[in-house]
RONU-825525 format. One line per 10 residues: their letters; for each residue x, z, y of N, C-alpha, C. Coordinates in pm, whole numbers. Last residue first. Layout:
<atoms>
a = X/Z/Y/X/Z/Y/X/Z/Y ~ ...
</atoms>
This chain:
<atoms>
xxxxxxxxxx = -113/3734/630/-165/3829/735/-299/3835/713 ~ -86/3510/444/-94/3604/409/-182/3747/490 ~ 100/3337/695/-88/3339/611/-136/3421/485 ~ 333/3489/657/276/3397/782/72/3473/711 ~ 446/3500/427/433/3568/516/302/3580/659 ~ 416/3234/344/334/3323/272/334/3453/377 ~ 596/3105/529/491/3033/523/377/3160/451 ~ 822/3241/431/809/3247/591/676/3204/593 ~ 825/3148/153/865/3271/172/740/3297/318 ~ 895/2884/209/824/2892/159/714/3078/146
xxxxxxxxxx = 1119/2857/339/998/2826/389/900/2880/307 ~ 1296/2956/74/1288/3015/198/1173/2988/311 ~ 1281/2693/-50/1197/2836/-95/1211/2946/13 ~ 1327/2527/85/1223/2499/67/1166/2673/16 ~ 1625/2575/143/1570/2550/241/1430/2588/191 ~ 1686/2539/-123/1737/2698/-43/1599/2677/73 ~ 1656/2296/-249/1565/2406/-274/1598/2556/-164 ~ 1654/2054/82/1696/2182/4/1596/2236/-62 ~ 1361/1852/136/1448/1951/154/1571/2019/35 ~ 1186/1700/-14/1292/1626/36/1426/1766/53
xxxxxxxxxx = 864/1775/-29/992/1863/-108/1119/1767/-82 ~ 696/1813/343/790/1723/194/857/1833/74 ~ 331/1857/436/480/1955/393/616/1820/232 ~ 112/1754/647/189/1717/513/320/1772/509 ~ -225/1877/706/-90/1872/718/-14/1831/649 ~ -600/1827/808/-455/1848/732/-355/1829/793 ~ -731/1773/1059/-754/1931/984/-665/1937/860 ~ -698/1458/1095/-732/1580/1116/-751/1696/1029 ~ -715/1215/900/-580/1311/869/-596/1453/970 ~ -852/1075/1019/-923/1128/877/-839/1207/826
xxxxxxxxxx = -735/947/1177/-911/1012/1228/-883/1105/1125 ~ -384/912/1129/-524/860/1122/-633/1000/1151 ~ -177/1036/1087/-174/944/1032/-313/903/1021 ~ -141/1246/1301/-84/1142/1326/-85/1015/1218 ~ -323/1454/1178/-405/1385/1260/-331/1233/1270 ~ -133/1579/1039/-191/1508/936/-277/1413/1043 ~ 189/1683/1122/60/1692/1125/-41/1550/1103 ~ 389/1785/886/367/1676/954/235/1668/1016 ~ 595/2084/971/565/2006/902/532/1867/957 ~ 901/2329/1000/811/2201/1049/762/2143/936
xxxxxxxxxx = 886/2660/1115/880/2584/970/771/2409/1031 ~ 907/2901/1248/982/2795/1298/1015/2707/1132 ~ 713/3125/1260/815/3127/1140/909/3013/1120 ~ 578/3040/1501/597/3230/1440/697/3184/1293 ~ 651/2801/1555/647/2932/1709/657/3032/1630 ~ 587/2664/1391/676/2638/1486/719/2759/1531 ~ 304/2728/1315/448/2704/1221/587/2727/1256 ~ 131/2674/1572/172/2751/1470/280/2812/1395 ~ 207/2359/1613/276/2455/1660/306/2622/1626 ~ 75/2274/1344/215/2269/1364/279/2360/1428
xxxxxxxxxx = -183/2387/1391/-113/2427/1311/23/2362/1273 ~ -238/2219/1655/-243/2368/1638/-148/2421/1540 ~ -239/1909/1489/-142/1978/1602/-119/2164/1631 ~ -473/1989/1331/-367/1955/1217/-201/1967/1371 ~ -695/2259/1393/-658/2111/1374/-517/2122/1372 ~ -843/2531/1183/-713/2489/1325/-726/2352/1301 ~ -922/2697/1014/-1026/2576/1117/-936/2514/1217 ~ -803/2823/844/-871/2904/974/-876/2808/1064 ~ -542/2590/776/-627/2732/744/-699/2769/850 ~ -566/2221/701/-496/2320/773/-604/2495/745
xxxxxxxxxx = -505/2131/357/-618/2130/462/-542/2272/548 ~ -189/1917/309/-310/2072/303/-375/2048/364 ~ -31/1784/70/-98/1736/156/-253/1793/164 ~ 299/1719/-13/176/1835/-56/119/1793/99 ~ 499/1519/-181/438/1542/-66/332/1634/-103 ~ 635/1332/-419/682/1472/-319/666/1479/-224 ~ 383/1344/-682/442/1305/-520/572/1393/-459 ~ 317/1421/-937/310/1269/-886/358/1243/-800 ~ 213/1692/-750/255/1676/-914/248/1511/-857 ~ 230/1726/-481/292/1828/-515/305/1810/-672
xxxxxxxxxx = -142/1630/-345/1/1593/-428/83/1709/-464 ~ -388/1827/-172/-349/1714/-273/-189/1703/-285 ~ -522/2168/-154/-405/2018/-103/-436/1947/-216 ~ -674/2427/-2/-666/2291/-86/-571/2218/7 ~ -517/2791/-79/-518/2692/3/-549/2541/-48 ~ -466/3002/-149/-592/2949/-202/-618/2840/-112 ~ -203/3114/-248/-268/3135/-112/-398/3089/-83 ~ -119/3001/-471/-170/3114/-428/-220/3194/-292 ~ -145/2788/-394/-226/2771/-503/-266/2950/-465 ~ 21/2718/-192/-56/2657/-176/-162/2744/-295
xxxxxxxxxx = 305/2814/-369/248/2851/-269/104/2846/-208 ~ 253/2584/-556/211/2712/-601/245/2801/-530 ~ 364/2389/-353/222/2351/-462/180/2500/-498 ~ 611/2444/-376/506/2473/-238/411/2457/-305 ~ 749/2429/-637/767/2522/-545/672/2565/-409 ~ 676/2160/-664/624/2281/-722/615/2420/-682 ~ 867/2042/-503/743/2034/-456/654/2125/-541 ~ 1101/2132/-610/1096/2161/-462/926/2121/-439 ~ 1096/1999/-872/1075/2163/-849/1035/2159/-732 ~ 1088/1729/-735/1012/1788/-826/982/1940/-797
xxxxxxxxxx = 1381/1726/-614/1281/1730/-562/1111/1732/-601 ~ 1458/1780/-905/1531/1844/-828/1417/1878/-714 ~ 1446/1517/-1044/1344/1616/-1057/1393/1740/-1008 ~ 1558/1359/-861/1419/1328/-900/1365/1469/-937 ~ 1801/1409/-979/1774/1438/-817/1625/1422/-812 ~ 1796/1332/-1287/1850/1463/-1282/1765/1491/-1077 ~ 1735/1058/-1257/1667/1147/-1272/1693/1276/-1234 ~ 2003/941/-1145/1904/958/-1031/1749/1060/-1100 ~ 2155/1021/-1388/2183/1087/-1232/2058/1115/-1176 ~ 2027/838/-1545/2051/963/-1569/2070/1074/-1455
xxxxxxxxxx = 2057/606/-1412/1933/662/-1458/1959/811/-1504 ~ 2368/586/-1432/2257/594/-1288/2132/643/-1359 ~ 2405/570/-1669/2433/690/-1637/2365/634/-1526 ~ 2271/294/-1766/2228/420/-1787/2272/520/-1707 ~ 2210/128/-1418/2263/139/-1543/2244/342/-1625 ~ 2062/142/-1209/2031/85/-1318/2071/97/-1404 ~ 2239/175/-1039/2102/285/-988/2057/226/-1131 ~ 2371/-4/-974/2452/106/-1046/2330/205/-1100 ~ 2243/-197/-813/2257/-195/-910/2320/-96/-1037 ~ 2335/-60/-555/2192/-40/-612/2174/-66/-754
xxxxxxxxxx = 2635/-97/-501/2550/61/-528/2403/31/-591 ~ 2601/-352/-479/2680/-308/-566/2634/-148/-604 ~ 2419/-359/-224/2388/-409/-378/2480/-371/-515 ~ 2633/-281/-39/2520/-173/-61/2426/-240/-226 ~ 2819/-518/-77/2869/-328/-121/2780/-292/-134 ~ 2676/-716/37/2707/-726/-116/2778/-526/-152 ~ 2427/-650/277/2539/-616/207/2571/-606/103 ~ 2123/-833/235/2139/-696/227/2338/-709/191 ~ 2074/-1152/455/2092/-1036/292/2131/-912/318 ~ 1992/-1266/703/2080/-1286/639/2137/-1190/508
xxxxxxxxxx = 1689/-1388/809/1730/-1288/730/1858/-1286/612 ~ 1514/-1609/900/1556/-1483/982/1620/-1377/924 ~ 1515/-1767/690/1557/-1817/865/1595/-1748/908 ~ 1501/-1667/465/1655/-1767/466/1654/-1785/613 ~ 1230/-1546/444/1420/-1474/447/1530/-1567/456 ~ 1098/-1781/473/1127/-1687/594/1240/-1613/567 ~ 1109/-1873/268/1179/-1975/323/1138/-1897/460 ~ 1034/-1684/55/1176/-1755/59/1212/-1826/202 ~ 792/-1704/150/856/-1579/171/1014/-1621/175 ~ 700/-1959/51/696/-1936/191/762/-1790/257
xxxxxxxxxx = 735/-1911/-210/818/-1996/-150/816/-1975/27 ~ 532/-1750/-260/659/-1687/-310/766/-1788/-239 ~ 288/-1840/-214/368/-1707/-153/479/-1703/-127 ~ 225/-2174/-184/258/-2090/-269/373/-1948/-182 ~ -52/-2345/-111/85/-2274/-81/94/-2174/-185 ~ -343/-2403/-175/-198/-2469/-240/-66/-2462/-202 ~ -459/-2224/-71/-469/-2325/-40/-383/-2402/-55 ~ -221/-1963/-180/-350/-1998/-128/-398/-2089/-45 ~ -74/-1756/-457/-101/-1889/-421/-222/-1897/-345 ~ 92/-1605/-694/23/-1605/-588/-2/-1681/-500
xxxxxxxxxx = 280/-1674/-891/129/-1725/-894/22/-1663/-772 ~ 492/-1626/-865/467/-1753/-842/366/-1728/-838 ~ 501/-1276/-641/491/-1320/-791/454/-1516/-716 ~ 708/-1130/-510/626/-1175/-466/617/-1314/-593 ~ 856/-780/-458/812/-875/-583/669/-950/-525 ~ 1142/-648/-256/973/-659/-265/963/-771/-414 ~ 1345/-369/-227/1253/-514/-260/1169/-514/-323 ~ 1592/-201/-74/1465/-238/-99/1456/-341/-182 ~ 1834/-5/150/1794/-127/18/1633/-74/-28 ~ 2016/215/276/1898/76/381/1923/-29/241
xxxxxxxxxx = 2135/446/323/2221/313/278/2161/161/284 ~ 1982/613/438/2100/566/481/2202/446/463 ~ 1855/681/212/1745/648/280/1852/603/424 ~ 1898/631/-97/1952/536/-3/1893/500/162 ~ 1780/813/-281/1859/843/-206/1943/740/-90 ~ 1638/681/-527/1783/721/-519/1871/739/-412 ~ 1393/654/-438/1417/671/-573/1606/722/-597 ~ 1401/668/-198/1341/791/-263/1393/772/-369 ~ 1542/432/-128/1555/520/-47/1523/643/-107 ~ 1473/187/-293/1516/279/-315/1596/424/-260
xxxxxxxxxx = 1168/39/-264/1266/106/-193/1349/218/-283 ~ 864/-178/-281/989/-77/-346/1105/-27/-293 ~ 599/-364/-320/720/-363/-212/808/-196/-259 ~ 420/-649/-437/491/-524/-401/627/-503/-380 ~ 113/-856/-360/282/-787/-364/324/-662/-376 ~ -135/-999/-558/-71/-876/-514/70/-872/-487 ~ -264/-1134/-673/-321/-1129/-552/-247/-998/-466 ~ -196/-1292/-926/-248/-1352/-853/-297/-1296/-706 ~ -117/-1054/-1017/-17/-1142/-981/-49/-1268/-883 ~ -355/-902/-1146/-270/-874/-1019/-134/-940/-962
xxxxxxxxxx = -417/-970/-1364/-492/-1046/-1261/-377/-974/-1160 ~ -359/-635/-1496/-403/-754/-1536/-464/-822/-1385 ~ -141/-431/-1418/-308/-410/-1385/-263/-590/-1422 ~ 108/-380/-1370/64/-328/-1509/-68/-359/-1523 ~ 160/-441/-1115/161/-527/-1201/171/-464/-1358 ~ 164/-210/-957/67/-260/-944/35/-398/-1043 ~ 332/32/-1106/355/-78/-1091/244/-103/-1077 ~ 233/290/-1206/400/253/-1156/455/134/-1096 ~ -10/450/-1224/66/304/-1258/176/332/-1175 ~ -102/680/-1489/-120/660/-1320/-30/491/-1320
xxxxxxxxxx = -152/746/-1715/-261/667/-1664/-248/637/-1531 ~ 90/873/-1754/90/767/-1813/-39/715/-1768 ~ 247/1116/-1494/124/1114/-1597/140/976/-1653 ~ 464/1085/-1334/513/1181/-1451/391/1132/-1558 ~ 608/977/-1038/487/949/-1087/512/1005/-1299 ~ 803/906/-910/759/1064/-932/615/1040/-997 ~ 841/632/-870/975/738/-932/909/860/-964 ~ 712/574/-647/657/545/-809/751/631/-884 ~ 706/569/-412/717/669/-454/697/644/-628 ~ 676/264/-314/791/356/-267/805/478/-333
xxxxxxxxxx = 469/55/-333/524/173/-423/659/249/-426 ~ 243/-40/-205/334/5/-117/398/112/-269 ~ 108/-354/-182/102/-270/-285/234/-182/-238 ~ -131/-595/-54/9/-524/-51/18/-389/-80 ~ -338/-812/-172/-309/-679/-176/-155/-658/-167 ~ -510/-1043/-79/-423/-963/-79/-408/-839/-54 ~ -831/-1207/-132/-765/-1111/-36/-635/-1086/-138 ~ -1096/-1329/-215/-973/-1429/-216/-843/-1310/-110 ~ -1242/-1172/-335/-1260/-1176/-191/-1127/-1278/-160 ~ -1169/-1158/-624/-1307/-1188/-585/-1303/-1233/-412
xxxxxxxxxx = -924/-1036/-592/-975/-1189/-683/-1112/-1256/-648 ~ -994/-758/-501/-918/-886/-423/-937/-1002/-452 ~ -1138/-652/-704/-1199/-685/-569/-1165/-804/-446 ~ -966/-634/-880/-1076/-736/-939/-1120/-747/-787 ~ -794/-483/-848/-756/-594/-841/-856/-668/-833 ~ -965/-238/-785/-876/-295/-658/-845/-465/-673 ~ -994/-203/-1025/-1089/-191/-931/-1088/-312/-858 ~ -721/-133/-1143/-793/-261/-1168/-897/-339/-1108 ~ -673/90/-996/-605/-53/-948/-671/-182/-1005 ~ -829/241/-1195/-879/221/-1057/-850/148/-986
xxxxxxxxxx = -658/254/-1396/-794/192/-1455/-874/162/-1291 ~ -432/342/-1368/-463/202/-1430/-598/123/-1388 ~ -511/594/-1071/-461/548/-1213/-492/394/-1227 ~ -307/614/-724/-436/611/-837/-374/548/-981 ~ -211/925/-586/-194/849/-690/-341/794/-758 ~ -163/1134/-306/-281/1088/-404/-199/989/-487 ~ -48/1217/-67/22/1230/-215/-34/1216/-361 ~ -52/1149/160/-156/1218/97/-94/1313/-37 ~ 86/933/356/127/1111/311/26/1206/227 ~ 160/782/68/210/891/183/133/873/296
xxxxxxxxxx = 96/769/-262/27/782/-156/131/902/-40 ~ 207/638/-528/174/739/-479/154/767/-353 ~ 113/379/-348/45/469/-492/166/566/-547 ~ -114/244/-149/29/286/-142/-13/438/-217 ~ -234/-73/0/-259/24/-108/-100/68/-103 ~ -401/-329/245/-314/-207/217/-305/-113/98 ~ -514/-639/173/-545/-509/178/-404/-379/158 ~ -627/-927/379/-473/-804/348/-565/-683/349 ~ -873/-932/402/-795/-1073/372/-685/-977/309 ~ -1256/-855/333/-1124/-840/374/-1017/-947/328
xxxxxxxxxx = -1550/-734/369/-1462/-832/353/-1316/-837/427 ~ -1789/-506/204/-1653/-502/330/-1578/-657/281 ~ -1902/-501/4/-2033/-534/146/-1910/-530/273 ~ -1750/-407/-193/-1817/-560/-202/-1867/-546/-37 ~ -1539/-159/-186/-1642/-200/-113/-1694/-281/-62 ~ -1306/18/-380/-1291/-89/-302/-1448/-112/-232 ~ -1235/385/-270/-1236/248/-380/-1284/175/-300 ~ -930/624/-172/-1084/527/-155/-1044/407/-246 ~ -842/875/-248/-830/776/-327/-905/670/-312 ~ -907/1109/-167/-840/1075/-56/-760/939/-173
xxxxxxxxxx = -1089/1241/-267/-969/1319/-335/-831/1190/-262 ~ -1315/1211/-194/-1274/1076/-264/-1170/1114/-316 ~ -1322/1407/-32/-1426/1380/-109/-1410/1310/-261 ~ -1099/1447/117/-1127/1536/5/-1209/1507/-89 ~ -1144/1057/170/-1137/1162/238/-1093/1283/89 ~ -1036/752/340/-971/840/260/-995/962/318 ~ -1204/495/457/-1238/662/452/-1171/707/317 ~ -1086/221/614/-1172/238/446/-1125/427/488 ~ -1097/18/875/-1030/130/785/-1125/202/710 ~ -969/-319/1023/-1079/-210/924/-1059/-152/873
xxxxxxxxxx = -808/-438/1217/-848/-376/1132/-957/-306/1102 ~ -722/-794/1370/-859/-680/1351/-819/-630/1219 ~ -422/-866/1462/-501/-868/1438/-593/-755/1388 ~ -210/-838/1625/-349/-876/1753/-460/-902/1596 ~ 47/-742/1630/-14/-912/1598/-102/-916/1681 ~ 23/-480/1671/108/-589/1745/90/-703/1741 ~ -130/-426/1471/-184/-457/1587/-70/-506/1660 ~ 44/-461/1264/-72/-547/1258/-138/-528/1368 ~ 214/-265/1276/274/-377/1278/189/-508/1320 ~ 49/-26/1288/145/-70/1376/176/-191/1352
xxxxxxxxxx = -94/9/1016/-130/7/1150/-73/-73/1260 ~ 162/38/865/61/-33/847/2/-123/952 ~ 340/263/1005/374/154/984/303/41/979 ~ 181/504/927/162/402/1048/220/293/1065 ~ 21/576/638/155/552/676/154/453/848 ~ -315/700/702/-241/538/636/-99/606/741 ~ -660/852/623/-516/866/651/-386/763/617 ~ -776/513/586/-719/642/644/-716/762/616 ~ -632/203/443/-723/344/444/-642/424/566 ~ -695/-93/569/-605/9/554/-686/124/512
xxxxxxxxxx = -761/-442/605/-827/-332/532/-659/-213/477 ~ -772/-688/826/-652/-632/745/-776/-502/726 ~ -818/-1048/826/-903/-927/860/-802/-866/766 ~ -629/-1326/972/-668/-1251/901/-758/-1095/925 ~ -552/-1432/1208/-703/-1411/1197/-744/-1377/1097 ~ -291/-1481/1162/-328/-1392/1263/-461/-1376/1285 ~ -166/-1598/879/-253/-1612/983/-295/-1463/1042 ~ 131/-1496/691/22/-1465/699/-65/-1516/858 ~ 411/-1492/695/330/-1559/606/160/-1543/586 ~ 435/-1254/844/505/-1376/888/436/-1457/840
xxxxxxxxxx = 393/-1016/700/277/-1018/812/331/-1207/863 ~ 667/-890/623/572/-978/478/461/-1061/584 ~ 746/-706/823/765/-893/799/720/-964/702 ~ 604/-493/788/602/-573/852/651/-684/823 ~ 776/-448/483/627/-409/476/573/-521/627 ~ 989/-488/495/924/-580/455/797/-616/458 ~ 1076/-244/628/1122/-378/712/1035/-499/620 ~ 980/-61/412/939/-49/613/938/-157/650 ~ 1170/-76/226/1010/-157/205/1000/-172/321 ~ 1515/-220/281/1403/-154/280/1258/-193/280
xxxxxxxxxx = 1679/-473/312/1685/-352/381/1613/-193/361 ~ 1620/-663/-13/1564/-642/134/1638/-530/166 ~ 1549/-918/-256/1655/-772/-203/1616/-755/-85 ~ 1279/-1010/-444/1336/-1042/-304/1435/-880/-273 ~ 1117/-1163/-718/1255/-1043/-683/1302/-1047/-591 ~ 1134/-1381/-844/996/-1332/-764/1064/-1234/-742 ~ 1380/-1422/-975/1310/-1533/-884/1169/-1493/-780 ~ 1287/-1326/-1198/1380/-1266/-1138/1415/-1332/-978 ~ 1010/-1285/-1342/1126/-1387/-1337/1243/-1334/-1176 ~ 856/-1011/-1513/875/-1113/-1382/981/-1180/-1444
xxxxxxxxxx = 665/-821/-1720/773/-959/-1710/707/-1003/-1557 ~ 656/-534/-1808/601/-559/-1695/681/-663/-1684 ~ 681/-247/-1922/606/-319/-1934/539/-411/-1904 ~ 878/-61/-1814/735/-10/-1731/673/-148/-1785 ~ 1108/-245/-1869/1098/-93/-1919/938/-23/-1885 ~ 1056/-481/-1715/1056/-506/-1853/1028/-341/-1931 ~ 1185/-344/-1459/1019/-372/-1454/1006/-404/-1643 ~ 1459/-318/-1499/1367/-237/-1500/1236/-218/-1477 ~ 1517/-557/-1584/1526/-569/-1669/1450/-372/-1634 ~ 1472/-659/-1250/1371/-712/-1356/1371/-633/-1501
xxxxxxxxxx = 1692/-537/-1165/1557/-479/-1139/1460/-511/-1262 ~ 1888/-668/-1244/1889/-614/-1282/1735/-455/-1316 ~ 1822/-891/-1157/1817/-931/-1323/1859/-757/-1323 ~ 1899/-839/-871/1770/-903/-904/1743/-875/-1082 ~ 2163/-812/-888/2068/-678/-883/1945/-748/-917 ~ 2283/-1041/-973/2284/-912/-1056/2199/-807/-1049 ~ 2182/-1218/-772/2179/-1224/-924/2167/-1092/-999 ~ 2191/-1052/-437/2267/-1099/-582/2179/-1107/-695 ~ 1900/-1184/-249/1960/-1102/-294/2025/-1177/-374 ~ 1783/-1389/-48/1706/-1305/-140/1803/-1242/-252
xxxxxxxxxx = 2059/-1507/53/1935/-1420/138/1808/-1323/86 ~ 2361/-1475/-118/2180/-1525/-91/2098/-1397/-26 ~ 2639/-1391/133/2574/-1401/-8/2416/-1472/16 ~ 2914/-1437/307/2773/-1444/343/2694/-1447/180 ~ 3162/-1330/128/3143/-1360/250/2945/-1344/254 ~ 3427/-1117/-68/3236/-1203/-29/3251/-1193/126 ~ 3711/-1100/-237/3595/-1104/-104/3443/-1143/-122 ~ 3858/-1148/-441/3723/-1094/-451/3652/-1027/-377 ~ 4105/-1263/-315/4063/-1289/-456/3907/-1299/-504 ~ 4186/-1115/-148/4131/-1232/-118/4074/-1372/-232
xxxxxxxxxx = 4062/-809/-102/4166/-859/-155/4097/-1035/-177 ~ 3890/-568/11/4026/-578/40/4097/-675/-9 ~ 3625/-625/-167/3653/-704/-27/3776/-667/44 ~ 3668/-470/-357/3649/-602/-413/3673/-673/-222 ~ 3667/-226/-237/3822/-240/-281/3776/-403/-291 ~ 3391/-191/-193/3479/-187/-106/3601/-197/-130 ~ 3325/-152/-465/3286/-296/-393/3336/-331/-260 ~ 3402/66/-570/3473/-67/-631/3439/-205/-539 ~ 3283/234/-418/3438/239/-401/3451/90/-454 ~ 3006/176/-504/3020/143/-351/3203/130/-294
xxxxxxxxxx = 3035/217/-728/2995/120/-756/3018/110/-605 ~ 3067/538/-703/3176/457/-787/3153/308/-770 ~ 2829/586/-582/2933/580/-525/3054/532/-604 ~ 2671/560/-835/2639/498/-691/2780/482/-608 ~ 2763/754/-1003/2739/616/-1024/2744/550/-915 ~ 2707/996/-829/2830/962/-879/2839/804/-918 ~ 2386/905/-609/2472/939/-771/2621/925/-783 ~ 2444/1085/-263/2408/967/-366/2510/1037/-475 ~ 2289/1404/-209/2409/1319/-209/2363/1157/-277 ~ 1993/1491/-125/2119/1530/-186/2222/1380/-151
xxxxxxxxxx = 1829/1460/134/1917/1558/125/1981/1541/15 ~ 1562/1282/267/1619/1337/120/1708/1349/164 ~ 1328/1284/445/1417/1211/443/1471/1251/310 ~ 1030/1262/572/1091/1241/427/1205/1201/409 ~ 983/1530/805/981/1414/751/1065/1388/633 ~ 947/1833/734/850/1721/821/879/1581/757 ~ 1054/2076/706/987/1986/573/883/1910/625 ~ 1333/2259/818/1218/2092/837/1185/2080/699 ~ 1365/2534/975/1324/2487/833/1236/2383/855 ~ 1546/2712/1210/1437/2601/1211/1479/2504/1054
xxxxxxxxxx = 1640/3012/1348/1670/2909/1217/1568/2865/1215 ~ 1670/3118/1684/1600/3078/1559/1635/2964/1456 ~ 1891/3069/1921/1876/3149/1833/1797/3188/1678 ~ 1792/2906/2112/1882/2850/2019/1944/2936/1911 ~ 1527/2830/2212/1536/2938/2124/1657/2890/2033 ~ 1496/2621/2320/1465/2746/2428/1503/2850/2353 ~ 1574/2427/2142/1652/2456/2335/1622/2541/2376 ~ 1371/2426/2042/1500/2461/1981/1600/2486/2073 ~ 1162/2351/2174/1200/2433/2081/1277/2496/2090 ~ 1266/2036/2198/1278/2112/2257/1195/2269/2286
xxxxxxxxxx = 1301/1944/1942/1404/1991/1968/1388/2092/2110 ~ 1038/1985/1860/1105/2065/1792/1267/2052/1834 ~ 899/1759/1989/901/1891/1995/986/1966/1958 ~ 1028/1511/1917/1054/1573/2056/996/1711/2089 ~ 988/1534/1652/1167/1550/1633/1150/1582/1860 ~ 730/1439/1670/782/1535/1634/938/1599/1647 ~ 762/1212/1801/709/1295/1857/672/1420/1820 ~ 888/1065/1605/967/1069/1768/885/1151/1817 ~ 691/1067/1434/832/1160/1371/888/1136/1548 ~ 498/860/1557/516/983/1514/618/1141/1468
xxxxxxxxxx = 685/680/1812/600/717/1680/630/830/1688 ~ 474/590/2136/607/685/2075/625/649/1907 ~ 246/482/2252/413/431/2330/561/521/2223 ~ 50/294/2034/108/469/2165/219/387/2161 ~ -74/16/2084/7/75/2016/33/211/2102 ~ -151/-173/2291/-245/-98/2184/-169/-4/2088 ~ 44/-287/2407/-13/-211/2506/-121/-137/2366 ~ 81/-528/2264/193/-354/2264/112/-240/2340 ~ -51/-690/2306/-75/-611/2179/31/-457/2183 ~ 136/-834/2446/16/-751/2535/-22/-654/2434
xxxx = 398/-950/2495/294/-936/2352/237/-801/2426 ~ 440/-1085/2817/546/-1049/2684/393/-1039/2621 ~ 497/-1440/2874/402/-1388/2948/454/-1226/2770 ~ 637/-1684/3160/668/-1599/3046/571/-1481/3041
</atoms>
C-alpha cells in the first residue's frame, strides 16, 4: 500500500487555517481587544425570509408519510434545475436543464470536476489564484502553469497562443482580486480554448455583484463557449448559503472530446460517488428564484455592496491602489510603505486588531497585496474602517 505522495507538494495547512491560527492566538494573549474580521468570505446576514419559509415547509413535507423524500436524483430536483435554467434564460442564456448539475457547492465541484479528466493534462491558473485550484491539481500530480495576474494587466491576464494548455482556470469576478472581465475579453478566452482543444472552467461564484453590462455573468453569454466551457456557481454569496452547502455547475451537451461527451461522464461520476444535495436545502434554493427571493436576496446583495464602498473610498482616500470594491465584494490593496503582504497583516493585527487576507497566500504574484471582504457587518466594516484610517493616516 503505497498513500498519494502528491500530498507531500501541498503545505501542510490552508490558508484561512493559518490565518484563523494567528488570530486566535492573538486573541489569547489579549482577551481584552475587539478583533474586526474582514479576512475571510464568509457572509453574515441571515438567510431570505423566502428561504426560510421554503426550508419550514420542507421540513414539515418530511414529518408526514405522505410527503417524505427519501434518496432523490443525484444531479438534483427538477424543480431547482428548471428553476435555475429559467434564471440563466433572464441573463440571455438557453440551457436544457439537463446540463444543470445541483451540488454541495462550487469548492466541492471545482475539485471533483478533475475526475473526468486525464492526469496528463497541462492545467493553466493565473496568479494570484483561489487555492483551491492549485490544490486539488497537485494532489493529482498534474503540471501547472501559471499565467501573471499583475497591476499591470489590472490582474486580468489574457490568453497566450505560444502557452499550451488542456484545463484552463477563469474566475469572474475574481477572488481574491476582485477583477472582472468583460464580454468582449471572455471571448478572447473562448476563442483560445477552441483553438487549443482546452477547457475552460469558469468559476462564477461572484456574478451576483457584477452591476456594469459589458462585464459577463455568465461565461455562456460568449459565443462558442459551450463547446469548451463549464461553469460552476454557488449560492453561498449569492444568497447566503455559505452554511447551508448548495451549488451547481452547468456542463453543456456540446462539450465533447474524442467522442465523449462531458456532460454524460459528469453524470455518471455524480451517480457513483455522489448521493444529492438534501431535498430541504433545494427547497430553500429554489425559493432564491422566485420573485420575492429575488427581491430579498437583492436587498443583502446590495447591503454587502455599500460595505465594499465603504472600504473602496477608504482606499481612495488614503491614496491607496486596489482593485474590486465595484463588481466584487473584495478590495484587493497594494500593501503601504513597501511591507509584504504577511507584515501587513500582522500590522493590522497588533495596532488596530483588523484582519485581512494576505495576498502572498494566493500566489508569487499576490505579494505586496492584501484582500479586505465587505461580507462583514456594516457596524463591523465601518468601524474598521475608521481603525484602518487611523492607523495609515499617521
Amino acid at each position: 500500500m503505497k498513500l498519494n505522495e502528491h500530498f507531500k507538494d501541498i503545505a501542510e495547512s490552508y490558508l484561512f487555517s493559518d490565518i484563523a491560527h494567528r488570530v486566535n492566538a492573538y486573541t489569547a494573549a489579549n482577551p481584552d481587544k475587539k478583533v474586526l474580521r474582514l479576512g475571510i468570505g464568509d457572509v453574515t446576514l441571515p438567510l431570505a425570509p423566502s428561504v426560510i419559509a421554503a426550508l419550514h415547509g420542507a421540513v414539515e413535507e418530511m414529518a408526514h408519510k405522505e410527503t417524505f423524500r427519501g434518496y432523490g436524483p443525484e444531479q438534483g430536483y427538477a424543480f431547482l434545475k428548471d428553476s435555475i435554467n429559467e434564471h440563466y434564460k433572464r441573463k440571455g442564456v438557453e440551457l436544457d436543464s439537463d446540463e444543470i448539475f445541483i451540488s454541495d457547492g462550487a469548492k466541492s465541484d471545482l475539485g471533483n470536476i478533475l475526475d473526468i479528466f486525464a492526469k496528463d493534462n497541462v492545467v493553466l491558473v493565473p496568479d494570484p489564484v483561489y487555492p483551491v485550484y492549485v490544490d486539488t491539481n497537485t494532489m493529482a500530480g498534474r503540471k501547472i502553469i501559471y499565467m501573471d495576474a499583475t497591476a499591470e494587466n489590472g490582474f486580468l491576464p489574457m490568453p497566450d497562443y505560444s502557452v499550451d494548455a488542456d484545463i484552463i482556470y477563469l474566475c469572474s469576478p475574481n477572488n481574491p482580486t476582485g477583477a472582472a472581465y468583460t464580454k468582449a475579453q471572455l471571448k478572447e478566452w473562448v476563442d483560445y480554448a477552441n483553438a487549443k482543444n482546452a477547457v475552460i472552467l469558469y468559476d462564477a461564484a461572484y456574478e451576483c455583484f457584477i452591476t456594469e453590462d459589458d462585464l459577463a455573468r455568465s461565461i455562456f453569454q460568449v459565443k462558442g463557449a459551450k463547446t469548451c466551457a463549464i461553469e460552476f456557481c454557488s449560492f453561498s454569496k449569492t444568497a447566503g448559503f455559505t452554511g447551508t452547502r448548495c451549488g451547481y455547475t452547468v456542463v453543456p451537451f456540446a462539450l465533447e472530446r474524442d467522442g465523449m461527451s462531458a456532460n454524460k461522464m459528469w453524470l455518471r461520476r455524480q451517480t457513483t460517488k455522489f448521493n444529492g444535495v438534501p431535498y430541504i436545502v433545494q427547497r430553500g434554493a429554489a425559493a432564491v428564484f422566485t420573485p420575492e427571493g429575488q427581491q430579498q436576496i437583492k436587498q443583502n446583495i446590495a447591503y454587502y455592496q455599500r460595505n465594499a464602498k465603504i472600504i473602496a473610498d477608504c482606499m481612495d482616500e488614503l491614496g491607496i491602489w486596489y482593485t474590486g470594491g465595484k463588481n466584487s465584494p473584495y478590495i484587493w490593496l497594494k500593501c503601504p510603505n513597501g511591507m509584504d503582504s504577511w507584515q501587513f497583516f500582522d500590522y493590522l493585527l497588533e495596532n488596530i486588531q483588523v484582519v485581512g487576507t494576505p495576498g502572498a497566500g494566493f500566489g508569487a504574484n499576490g505579494e505586496g497585496f492584501f484582500r479586505l471582504t465587505a461580507f462583514g457587518s456594516e457596524e463591523v466594516t465601518k468601524e474598521a474602517v475608521e481603525r484602518i484610517k487611523g492607523l495609515l493616516k499617521k
